[in-house]
N, C-alpha and C positions, 0 to 999 in steps of 0.2 A: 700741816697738822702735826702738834709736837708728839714727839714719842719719846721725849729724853727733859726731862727735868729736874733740878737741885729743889734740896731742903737742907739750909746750912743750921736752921736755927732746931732750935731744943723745947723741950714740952712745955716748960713753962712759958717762954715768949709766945706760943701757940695756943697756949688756954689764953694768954691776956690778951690777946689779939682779938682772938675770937671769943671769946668772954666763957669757955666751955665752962662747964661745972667741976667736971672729973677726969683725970688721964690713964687709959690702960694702955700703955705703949711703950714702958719700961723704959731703957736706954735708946735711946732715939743715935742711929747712926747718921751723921750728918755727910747729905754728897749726893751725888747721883740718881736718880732712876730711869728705870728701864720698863718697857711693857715686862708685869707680873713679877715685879718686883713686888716687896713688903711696903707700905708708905703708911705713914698719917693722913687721918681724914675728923672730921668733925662732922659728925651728926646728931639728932637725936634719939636720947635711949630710951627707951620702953620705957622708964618713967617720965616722960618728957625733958629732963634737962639734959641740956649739950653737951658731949661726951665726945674726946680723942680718944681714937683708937685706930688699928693698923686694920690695914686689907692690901688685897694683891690687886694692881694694877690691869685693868682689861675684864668689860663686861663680858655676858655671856653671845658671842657671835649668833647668829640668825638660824635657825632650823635649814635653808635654804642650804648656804653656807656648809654646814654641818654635812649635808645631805650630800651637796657635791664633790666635796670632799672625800666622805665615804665612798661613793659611790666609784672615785677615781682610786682609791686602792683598791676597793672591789675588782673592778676590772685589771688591775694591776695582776694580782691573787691569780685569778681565774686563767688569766694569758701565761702564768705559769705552772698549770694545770690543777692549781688547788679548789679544792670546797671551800665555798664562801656560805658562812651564814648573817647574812649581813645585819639582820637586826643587833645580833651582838656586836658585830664590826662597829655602826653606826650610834652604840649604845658606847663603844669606847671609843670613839673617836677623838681626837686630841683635841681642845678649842684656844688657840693660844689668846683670843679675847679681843674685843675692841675697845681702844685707849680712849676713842674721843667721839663722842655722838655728836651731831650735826643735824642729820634729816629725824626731827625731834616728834615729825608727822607719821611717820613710820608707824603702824603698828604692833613692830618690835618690840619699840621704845616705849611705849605709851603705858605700861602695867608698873613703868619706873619712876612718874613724870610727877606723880602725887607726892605732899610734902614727906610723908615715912620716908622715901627713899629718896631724899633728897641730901647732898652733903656737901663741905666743903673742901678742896683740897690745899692744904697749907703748899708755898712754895717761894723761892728767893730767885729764881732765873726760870728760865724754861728755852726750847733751842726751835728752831726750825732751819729744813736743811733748803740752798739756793736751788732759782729752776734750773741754772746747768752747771755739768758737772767741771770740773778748775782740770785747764788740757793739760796739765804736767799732772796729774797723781788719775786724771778720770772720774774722779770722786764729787758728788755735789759735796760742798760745804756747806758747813754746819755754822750757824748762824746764833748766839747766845742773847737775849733779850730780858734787863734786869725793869725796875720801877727808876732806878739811877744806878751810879758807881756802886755803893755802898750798900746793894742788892739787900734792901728793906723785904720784909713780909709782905706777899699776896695771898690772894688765894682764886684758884679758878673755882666756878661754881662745875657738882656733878652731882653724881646719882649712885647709888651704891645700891647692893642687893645680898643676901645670903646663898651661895651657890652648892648644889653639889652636881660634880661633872669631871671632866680629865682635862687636864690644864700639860701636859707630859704623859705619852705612856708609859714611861716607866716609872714614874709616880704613881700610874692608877689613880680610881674616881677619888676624889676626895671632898670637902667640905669646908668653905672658906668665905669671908666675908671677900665682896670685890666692887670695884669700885674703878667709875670713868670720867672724863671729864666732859663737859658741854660746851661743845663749840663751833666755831662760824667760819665764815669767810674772813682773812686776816683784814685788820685795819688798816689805814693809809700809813702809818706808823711801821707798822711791819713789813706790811706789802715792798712800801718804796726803801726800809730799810735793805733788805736782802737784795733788791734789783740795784741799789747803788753799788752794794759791795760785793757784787758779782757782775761789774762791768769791769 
């Protein structure tokens, strides 16, 4: 499941790609991302035509999720003799986001699945990490997967939404366009690439 991908290329190779209309994404930093990071996405705007423009990385996690999360600082709190009012607890509760949706069946998912919230994510490499970890550092390795050398434009299909919630607490709630990607079980391509180059 990636959690780390490049965008080397610049706004305008990403409207001609994807044929948007219009770009509100300013200076495009080209390089890495990270879950909740800032990235380019392509959608459509409320006037119908296709529009770049930035959001952060990582939909909005599950109420469940949310819930038990809260619910384990609560009990944290309380074991050090504090008042808990947890409706505010779970009102601020951090949600650092989910990068990649899969189980599309989910009722989670399903209020995002309609074409408004459907979008593209521009991208040049994308990574997935090996199943074990390499015995000298402990670490799985990280695994970089372009279209060829010359790390041409893709794009993953996802879903985007307008949030407001706590992404940080020390950020507090805020308001922000976000945005995941839609994905599966890796292909034979993937799959057998990482199991070669982790033998």
């Amino acid at each position: 499941m990636c959690n780390l991908y490049n965008v080397t290329k610049g706004p305008q190779a990403i409207l001609e790609f994807t044929r948007a209309m219009r770009a509100d994404v300013g200076n495009l930093e080209p390089g890495r991302v990270f879950p909740d990071y800032s990235a380019p996405i392509v959608r459509t705007g409320a006037d119908g035509a296709r529009e770049l423009v930035r959001a952060r990385w990582g939909m909005p996690s599950s109420q469940k999720a949310l819930m038990d999360a809260a619910s384990k600082r609560a009990d944290k709190l309380r074991a050090k003799g504090k008042e808990v009012d947890f409706a505010a607890l779970l009102k601020m509760e951090p949600d650092a986001g989910t990068t990649n949706v899969r189980n599309v069946a989910s009722a989670h998912w399903k209020r995002w699945l309609a074409p408004e919230s459907r979008c593209l994510v521009p991208a040049t490499s994308f990574s997935e990490y090996g199943p074990m970890p390499d015995p000298v550092t402990n670490k799985k390795p990280l695994h970089w997967f372009a279209i060829d050398k010359s790390e041409p434009l893709f794009v993953f299909a996802g879903i985007w939404t307008h949030w407001t919630g706590v992404r940080r607490a020390k950020e507090g709630e805020i308001q922000a366009d976000i945005f995941a990607f839609l994905t599966t079980e890796p292909n034979a391509v993937v799959a057998l690439s990482i199991l070669r180059q982790c033998r």
